[in-house]
Structure formats: C-alpha cells, structure tokens
FIRODO-207131 format. One record per residue (C-alpha): residue number from 1; y, x, z; residue in one letter. Coordinates in nm, 3 decimals. Layout:
BEGIN
REC   num         Y         X         Z   residu
REC   NUM         Y         X         Z        a
...
//
This chain:
BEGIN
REC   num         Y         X         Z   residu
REC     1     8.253     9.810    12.728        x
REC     2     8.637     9.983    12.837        x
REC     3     8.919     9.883    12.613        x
REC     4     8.971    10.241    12.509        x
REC     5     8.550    10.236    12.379        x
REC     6     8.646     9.929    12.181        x
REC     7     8.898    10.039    11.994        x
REC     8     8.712    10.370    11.908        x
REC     9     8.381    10.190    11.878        x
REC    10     8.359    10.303    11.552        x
REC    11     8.381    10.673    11.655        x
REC    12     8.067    10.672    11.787        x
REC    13     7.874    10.732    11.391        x
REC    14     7.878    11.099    11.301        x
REC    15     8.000    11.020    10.916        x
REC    16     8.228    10.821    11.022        x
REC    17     8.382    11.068    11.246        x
REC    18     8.389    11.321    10.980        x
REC    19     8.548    11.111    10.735        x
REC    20     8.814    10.982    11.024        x
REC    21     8.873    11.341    11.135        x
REC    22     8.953    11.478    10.813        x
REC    23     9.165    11.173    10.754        x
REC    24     9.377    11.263    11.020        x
REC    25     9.454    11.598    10.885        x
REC    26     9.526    11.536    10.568        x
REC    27     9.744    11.245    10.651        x
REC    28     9.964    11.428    10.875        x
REC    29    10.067    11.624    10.530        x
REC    30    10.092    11.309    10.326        x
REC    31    10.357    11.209    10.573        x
REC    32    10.557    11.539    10.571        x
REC    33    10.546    11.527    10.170        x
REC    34    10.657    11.170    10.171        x
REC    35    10.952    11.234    10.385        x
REC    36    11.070    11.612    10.189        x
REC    37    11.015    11.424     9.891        x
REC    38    11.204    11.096     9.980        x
REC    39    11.494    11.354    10.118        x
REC    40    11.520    11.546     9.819        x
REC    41    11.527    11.222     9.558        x
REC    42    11.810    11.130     9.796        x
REC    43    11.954    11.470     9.819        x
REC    44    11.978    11.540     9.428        x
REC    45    12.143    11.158     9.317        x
REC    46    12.437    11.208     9.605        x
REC    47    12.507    10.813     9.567        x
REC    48    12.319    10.521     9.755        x
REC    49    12.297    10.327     9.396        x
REC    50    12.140    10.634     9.236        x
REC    51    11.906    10.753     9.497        x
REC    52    11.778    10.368     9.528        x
REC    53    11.685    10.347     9.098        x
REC    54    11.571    10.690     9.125        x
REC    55    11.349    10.631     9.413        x
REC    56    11.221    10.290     9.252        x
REC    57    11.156    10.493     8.935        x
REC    58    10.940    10.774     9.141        x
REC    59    10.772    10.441     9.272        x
REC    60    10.712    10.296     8.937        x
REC    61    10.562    10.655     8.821        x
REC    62    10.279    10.589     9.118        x
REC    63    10.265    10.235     9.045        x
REC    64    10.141    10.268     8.646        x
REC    65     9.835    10.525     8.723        x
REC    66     9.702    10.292     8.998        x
REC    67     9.769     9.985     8.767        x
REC    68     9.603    10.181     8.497        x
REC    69     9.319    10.309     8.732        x
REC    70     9.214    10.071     8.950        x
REC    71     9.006     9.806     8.783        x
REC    72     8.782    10.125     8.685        x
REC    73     8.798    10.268     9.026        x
REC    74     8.621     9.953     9.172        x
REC    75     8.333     9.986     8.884        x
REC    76     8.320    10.383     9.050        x
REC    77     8.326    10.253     9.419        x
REC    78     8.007    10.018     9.356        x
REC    79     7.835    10.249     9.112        x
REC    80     7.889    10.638     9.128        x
REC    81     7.766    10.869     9.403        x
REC    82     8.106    10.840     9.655        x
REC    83     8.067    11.210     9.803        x
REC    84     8.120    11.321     9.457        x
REC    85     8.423    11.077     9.378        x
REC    86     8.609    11.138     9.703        x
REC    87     8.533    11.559     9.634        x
REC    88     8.701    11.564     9.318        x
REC    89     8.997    11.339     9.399        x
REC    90     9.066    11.484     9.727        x
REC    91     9.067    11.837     9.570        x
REC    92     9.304    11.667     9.296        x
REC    93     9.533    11.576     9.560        x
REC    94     9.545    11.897     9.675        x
REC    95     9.661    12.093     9.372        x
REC    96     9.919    11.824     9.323        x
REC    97    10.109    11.889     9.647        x
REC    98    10.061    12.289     9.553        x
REC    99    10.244    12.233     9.227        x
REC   100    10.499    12.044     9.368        x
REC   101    10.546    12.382     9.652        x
REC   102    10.559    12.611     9.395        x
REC   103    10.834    12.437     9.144        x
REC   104    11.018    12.303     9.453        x
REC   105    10.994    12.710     9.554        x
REC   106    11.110    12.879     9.196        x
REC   107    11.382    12.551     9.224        x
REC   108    11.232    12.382     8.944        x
REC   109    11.204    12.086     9.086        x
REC   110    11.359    11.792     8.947        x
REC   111    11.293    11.439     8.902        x
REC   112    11.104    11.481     8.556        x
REC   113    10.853    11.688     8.750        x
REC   114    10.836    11.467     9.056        x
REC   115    10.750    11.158     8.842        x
REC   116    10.462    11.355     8.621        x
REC   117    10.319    11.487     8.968        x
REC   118    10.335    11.153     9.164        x
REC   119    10.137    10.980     8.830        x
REC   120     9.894    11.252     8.878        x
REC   121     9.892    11.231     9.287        x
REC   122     9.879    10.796     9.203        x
REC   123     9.558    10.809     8.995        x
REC   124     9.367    11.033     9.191        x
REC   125     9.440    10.825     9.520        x
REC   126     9.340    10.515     9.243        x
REC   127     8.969    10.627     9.286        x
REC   128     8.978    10.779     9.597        x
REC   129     9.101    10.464     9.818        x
REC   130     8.864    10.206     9.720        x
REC   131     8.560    10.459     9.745        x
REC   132     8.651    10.551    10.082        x
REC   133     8.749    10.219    10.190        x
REC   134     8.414    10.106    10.048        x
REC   135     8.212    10.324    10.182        x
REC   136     8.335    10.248    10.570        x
REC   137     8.159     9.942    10.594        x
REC   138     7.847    10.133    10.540        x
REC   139     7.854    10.421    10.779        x
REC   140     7.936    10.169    11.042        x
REC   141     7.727     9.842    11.208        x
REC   142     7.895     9.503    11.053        x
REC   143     8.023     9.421    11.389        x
REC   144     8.243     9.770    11.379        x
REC   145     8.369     9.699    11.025        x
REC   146     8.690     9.532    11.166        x
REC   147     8.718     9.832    11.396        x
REC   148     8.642    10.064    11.152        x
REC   149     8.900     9.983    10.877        x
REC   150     9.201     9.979    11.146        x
REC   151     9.058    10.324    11.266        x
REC   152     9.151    10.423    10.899        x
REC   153     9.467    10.318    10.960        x
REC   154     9.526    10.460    11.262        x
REC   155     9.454    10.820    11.092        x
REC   156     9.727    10.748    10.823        x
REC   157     9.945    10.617    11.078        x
REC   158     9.932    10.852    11.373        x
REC   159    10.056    11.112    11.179        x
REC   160    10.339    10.962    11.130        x
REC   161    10.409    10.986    11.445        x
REC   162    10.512    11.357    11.389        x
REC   163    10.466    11.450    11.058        x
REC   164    10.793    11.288    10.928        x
REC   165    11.010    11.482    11.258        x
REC   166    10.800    11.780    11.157        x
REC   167    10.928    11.781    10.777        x
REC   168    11.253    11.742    10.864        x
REC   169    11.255    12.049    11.144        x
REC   170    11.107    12.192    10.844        x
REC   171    11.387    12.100    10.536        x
REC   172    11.675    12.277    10.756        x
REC   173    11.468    12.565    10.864        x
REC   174    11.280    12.640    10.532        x
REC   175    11.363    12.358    10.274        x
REC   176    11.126    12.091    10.072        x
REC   177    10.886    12.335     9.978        x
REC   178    10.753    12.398    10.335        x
REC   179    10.592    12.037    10.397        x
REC   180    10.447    12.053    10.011        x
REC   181    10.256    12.414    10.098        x
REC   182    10.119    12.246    10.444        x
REC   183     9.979    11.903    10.256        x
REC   184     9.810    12.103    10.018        x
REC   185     9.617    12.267    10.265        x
REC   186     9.560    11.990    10.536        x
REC   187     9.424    11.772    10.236        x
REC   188     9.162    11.979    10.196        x
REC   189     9.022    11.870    10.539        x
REC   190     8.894    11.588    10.356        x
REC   191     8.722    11.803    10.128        x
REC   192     8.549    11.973    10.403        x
REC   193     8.472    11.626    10.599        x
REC   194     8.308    11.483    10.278        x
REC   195     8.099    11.786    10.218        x
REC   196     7.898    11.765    10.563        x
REC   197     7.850    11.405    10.514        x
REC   198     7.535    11.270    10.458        x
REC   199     7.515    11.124    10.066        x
REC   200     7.543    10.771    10.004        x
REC   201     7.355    10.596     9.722        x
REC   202     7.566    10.323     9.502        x
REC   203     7.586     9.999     9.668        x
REC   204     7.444     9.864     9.337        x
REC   205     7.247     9.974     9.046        x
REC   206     7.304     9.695     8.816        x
REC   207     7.432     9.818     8.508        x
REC   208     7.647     9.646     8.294        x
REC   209     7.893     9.688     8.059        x
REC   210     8.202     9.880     8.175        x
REC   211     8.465     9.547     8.121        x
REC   212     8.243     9.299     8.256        x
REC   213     8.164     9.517     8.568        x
REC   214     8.581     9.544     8.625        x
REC   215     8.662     9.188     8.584        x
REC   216     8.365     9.120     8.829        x
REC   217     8.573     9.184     9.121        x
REC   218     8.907     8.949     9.004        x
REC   219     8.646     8.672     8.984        x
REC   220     8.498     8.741     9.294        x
REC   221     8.834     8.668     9.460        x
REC   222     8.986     8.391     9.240        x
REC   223     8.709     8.199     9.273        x
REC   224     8.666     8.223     9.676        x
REC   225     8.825     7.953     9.813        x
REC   226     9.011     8.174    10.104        x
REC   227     9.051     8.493     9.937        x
REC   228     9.259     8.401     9.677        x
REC   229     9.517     8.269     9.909        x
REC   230     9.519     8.583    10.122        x
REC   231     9.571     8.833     9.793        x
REC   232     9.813     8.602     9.654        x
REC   233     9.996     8.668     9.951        x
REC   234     9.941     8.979     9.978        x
REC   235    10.051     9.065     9.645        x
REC   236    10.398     8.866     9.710        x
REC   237    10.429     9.086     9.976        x
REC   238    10.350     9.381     9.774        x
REC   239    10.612     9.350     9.574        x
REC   240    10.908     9.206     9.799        x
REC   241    10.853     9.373    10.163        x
REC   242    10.673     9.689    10.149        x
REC   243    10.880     9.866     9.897        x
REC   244    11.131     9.888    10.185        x
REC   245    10.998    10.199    10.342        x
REC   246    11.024    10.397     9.993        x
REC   247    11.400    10.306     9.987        x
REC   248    11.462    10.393    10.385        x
REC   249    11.519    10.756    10.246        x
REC   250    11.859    10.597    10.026        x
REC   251    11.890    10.339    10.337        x
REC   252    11.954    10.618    10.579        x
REC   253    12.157    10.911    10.383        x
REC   254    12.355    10.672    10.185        x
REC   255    12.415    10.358    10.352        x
REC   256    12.422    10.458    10.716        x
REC   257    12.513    10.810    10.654        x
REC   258    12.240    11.005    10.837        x
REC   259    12.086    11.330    10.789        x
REC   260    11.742    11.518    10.733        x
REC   261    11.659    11.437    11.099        x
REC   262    11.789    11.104    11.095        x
REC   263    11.552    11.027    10.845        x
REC   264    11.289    11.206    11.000        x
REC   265    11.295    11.008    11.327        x
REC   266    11.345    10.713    11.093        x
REC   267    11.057    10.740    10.860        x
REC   268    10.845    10.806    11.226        x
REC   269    10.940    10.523    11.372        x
REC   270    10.809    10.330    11.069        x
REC   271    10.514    10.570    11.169        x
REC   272    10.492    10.495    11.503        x
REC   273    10.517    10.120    11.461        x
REC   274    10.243    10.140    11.222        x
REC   275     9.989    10.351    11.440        x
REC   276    10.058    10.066    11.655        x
REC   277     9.987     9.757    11.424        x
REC   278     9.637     9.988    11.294        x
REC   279     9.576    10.010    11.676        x
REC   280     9.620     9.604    11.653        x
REC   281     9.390     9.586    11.375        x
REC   282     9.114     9.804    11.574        x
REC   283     9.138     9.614    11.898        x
REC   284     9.139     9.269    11.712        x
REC   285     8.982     9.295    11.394        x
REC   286     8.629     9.251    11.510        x
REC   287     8.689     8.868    11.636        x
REC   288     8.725     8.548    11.510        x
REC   289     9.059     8.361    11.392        x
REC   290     9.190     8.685    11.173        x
REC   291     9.406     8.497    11.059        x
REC   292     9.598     8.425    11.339        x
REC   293     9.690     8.816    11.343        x
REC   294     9.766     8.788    10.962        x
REC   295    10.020     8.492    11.019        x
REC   296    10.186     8.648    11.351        x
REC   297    10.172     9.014    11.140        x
REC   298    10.312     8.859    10.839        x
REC   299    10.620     8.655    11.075        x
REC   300    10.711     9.007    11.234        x
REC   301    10.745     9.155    10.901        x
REC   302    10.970     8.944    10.736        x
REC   303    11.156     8.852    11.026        x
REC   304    11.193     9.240    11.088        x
REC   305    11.345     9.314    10.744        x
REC   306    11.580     9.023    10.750        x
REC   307    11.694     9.202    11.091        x
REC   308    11.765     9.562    10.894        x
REC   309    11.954     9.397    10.666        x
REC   310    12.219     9.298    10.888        x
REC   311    12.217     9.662    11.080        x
REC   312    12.456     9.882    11.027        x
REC   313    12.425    10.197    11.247        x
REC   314    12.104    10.411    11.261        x
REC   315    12.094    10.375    11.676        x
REC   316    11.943     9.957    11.608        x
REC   317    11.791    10.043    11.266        x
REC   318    11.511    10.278    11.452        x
REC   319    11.334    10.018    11.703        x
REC   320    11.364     9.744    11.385        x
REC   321    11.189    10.009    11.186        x
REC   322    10.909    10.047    11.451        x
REC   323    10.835     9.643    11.446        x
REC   324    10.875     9.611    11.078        x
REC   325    10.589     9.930    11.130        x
REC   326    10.372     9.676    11.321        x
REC   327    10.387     9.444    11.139        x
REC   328    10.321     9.556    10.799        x
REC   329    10.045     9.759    10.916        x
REC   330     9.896     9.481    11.104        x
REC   331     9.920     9.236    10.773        x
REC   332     9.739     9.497    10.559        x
REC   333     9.484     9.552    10.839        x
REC   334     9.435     9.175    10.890        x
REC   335     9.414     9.147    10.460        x
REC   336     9.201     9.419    10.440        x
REC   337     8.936     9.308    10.719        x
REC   338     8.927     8.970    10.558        x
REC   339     8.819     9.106    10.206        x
REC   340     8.553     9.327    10.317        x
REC   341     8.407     9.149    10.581        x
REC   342     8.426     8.829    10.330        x
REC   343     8.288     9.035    10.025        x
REC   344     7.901     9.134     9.975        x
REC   345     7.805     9.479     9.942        x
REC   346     7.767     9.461     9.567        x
REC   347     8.068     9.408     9.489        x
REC   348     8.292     9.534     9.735        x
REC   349     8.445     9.837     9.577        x
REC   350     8.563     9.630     9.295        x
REC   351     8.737     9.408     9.554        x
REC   352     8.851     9.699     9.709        x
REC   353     9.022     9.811     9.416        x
REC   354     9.207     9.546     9.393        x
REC   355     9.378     9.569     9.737        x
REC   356     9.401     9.925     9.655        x
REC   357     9.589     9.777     9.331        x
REC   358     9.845     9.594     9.495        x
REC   359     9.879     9.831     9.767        x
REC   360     9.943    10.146     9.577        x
REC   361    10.015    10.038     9.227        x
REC   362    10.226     9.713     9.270        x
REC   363    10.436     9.849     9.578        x
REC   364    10.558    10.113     9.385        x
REC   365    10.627     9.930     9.099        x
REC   366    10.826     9.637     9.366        x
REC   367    10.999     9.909     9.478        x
REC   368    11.157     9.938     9.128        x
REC   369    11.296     9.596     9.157        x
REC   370    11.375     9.551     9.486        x
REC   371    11.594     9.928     9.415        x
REC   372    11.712     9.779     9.064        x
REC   373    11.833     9.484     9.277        x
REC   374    11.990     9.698     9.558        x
REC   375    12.154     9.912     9.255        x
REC   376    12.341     9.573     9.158        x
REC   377    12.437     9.475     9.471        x
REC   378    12.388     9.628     9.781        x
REC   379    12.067     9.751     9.973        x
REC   380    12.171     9.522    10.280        x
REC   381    12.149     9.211    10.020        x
REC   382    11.771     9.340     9.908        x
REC   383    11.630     9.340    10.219        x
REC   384    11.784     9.031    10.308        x
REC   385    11.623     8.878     9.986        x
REC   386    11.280     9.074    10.065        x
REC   387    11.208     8.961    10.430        x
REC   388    11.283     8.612    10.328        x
REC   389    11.036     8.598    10.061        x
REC   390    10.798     8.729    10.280        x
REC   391    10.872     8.444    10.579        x
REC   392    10.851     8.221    10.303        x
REC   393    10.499     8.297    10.118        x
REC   394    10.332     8.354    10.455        x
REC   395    10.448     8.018    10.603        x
REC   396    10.400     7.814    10.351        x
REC   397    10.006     7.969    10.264        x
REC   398     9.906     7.913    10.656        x
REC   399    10.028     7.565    10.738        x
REC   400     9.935     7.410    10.328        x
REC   401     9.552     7.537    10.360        x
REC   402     9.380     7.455    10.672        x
REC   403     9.082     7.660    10.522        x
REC   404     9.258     7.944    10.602        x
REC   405     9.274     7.902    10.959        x
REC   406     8.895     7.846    10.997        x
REC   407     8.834     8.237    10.957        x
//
C-alpha cells in the first residue's frame, strides 16, 4: 500500500466518506465564524486587557453547556439512534450561526448575544461530538480506527487552511456578518451527509438508570491503569495550553498590533499546523508505541508556547503558530486514538464524552483563567506560564509510569 492510500485508508467506506465529506464543509465555516467572531470580541473591547476577559468570558459561555451536557451526551452516544442525534444537532448548529448573521447584520450584535448564542452553539456540539466520534470506529475496520479519527481531524483542520484568510478578505469587504451567513449554510452539509448514511443501531441496549449509565464512563477511565494518566494529562493541558488559540485574536490586534488579515493568516497558520499534526495522527495512529507521538506532540506544544511568549512581532509569531498547530493537534489525535482504541464498544460514547468534556467544555472555561491571568499581567507572562505547565505534566507522566510507554 502507497503512503498517500494509508493515510486515506479510511476513505475507502462509503459512510465514512459521507460523514468526512460533509465534515469538511461545514468546518470550513466553523473556521470563518471563529475568526469574525474572535475579530469582532477584539474589535468592540479596543484594549488587549479587555478583549483577553472578554474573550475568556465568550469561552466560559461554551465551556458551561458542554460541562453541563456532556456526561448525558455519552449516555446518547452508546444508547440513542446516532443519525437522529447528529440530524438535530447539526441543524441546531446551523440556526445558531444564522442568528448570529442576522443580529451581527441589523448591528445588534454585542457580547450579551454572543455569549447566549455560543451556550446554545456549545451544547449542541456537547451531543454531537461524542456521537460522531463514536460512531467512527464503527463505519471503519479496527485497524483504520487510528486512521480514521485523524481523518476527522484533518476535515476540521484543512479548512483552516483558508477559511480563517477567507473571513478576513471577507470582514473588510462585507463585515462579520458575511462568514456567519456562509457557516450556516456549509453546516448543513452535515445534515445532508448524515441523511444518506446508512442507520446505525446503539452500541448497547442495556438499560439502566440515567446517573449510573453517566458515571459509567468516569469509571471506565479512572479505573484503567493507562487511561487515567493520559486524561489527566490531557485535562492539564486543557486548561493551561489550548486556551491559547481563543486569545490569539487579543494576541494579535492588541499586543502585536495587527489587523483583520493579520489575524487571518494567523489563526491559518494555527490551521495549517494543525492539518498537519491530524495528517500525523492519520499516518501514525494505526501503529504501536502511540505514545511516543503523544510525548514528542505534547514536547512541541509546550515548548512552542513558551516560544510565543517571548515574540514580539507578527513576522516570528506565524511559523511558532504553525508548530504549536502540530503539536496540539497531534496530542489530541494521539489522546483520542488511545481512548477509543483502549475502550470497548459499550461504552465508548461515554468515554467519548468525556474527551469531548475537556476538549470543548474545560478549554473554554481555561481560557477564562489563562485571559483573567493575562488581564493581571500581561499575555506574554500567560503563555509563558501555560507552555511550562504543559512541558511539565507531560514529562513528568511519561518518564514516572513505564506502563505508559508499553502502548
């Protein structure tokens, strides 16, 4: 087999071409709204302290839904029928991004609407991720799975390749409103992907009561002996690294004094750096010793936000962008691969969910502190702060449990 078939092995099942397709699509708005919205927090505060609390408060309104949402989302991965699920919170998503269009149009748009819209946008994507996620495993051969999930990453990622440029061609020609309209009609590619599927039956049909069924999956991974190292970690990571893309927007207008298209070729290097780390996942995720690619992954990503802490002009902050891109992506793709592959079928969603959790509900929410801190001091002293946390945790996890290093 060519390198090019192995990294699209996954390609070759019809659903989950469908799913990846529409994926693709949709994502390429997602990015456009992220970087209109992330201009516009940044626009309306006019001060790098301001737009960093306001933009860790628009995090903290995503990060309460999913918080909220997920531990029942998992019960709805393993249980429900997922074409049905993934239908009605795709279609959610949709009308979200139209409501933010039309108030952003009629220049209603302020931040009391943006955080009541993002809970909404939050807790649909709080079902919707974990039944997706899921539901690869199963449209795919268990050798694939690897390949599979860093496929899904490549469709959120390669958008970002243009999308973000794209949004900000689109603020100075048009304004904000632009990449909202176009999001709420490429997300319903999803809608149309899902509906030609073929249905899926629940991966379990044990019944049992609702709170028992959501603690099933926390149990799951406290009590396996390798998993519980690789969330904590994750979870550190959550809330100390990651939440430095959602304050690049106050980063680049306020501290390095850029503009719309600074930030869009900003934000897509972050994009482009992450299509590469999903491409990592793809190619590697499949083989043994993942956790050699979590460990390098996890070294790039700290290492690479120490590095933007110390930068100054936006010429060296784009190529530390891209490898801080890599990086994180790879480290969720390399945490992600480990819990499915590592889970049974029966209670995957719930353990799902709860990378879902810390991915959508505690980054926001770190994103609040890591802005509250950059709002006291400076952002250059948060990311400083951030990537060394991150160094730390990941170091310190590999070399103290050899157990670890055996998968």
């Amino acid at each position: 087999m060519s390198a090019s078939a192995g990294i699209f092995a996954a390609l070759r099942y019809r659903d989950y071409r469908l799913l990846w397709a529409g994926l693709l699509v949709s994502n390429l708005g997602s990015w456009m709204q992220f970087t209109a919205q992330g201009f516009l927090v940044a626009q309306i505060a006019g001060s790098a302290h301001r737009a960093a609390l306001d933009l860790g408060i628009l995090g903290a309104a995503r990060a309460v839904p999913v918080l909220l949402c997920s531990p029942l989302a998992g019960v709805v991965a393993d249980t429900l029928p997922r074409r049905v699920v993934l239908l009605a919170t795709n279609i959610t998503m949709s009308l979200a991004a139209l409501a933010l269009a039309i108030l952003s149009t009629i220049d209603h748009l302020g931040m009391p609407a943006l955080v009541v819209i993002s809970a909404i946008n939050a807790a649909a994507n709080a079902f919707d991720s974990p039944v997706r996620q899921s539901w690869m495993p199963l449209l795919v051969d268990r050798a694939s799975v690897g390949n599979a999930i860093g496929l899904n990453s490549v469709a959120f990622n390669a958008p970002a390749v243009i999308g973000p440029a794209i949004a900000g061609l689109l603020i100075i020609w048009v304004g904000v409103a632009g990449s909202f309209y176009v999001n709420a009609i490429a997300t319903l590619a999803v809608v149309l992907a899902v509906a030609m599927m073929h249905p899926s039956p629940p991966s379990t049909a044990r019944r049992e009561p609702i709170l028992d069924a959501m603690r099933g999956g926390i149990v799951y991974l406290s009590g396996h002996p390798i998993l519980r190292w690789i969330v904590g970690v994750f979870l550190i990571v959550a809330i100390f690294a990651r939440p430095y893309s959602q304050l690049i927007p106050a980063y680049i207008v306020n501290e390095l004094h850029g503009d719309a298209r600074d930030l869009g070729w900003a934000v897509a290097a972050i994009g482009i750096g992450a299509f590469g780390g999903a491409l990592v996942t793809a190619a590697f995720g499949g083989r043994e010793r993942r956790s050699t690619q979590w460990l390098i992954a996890g070294i790039v990503t700290g290492a690479g936000i120490i590095l933007l802490s110390i930068t100054h002009a936006i010429a060296p902050a784009i190529p530390t962008l891209f490898a801080i891109g890599v990086g994180t992506l790879a480290f969720m793709g390399a945490t992600n691969t480990l819990i499915q592959t590592l889970s049974p079928d029966e209670v995957r969603g719930r353990a799902v969910a709860i990378y879902t959790m810390i991915a959508l509900g505690v980054v926001p929410g770190g994103s609040l502190i890591v802005g509250a801190i950059a709002s006291i001091t400076t952002l250059h002293t948060a990311f400083t702060l951030a990537g060394s946390v991150t160094l730390a945790a990941v170091l310190a996890t590999y070399i103290l449990n050899p157990i670890i290093r055996t998968v």
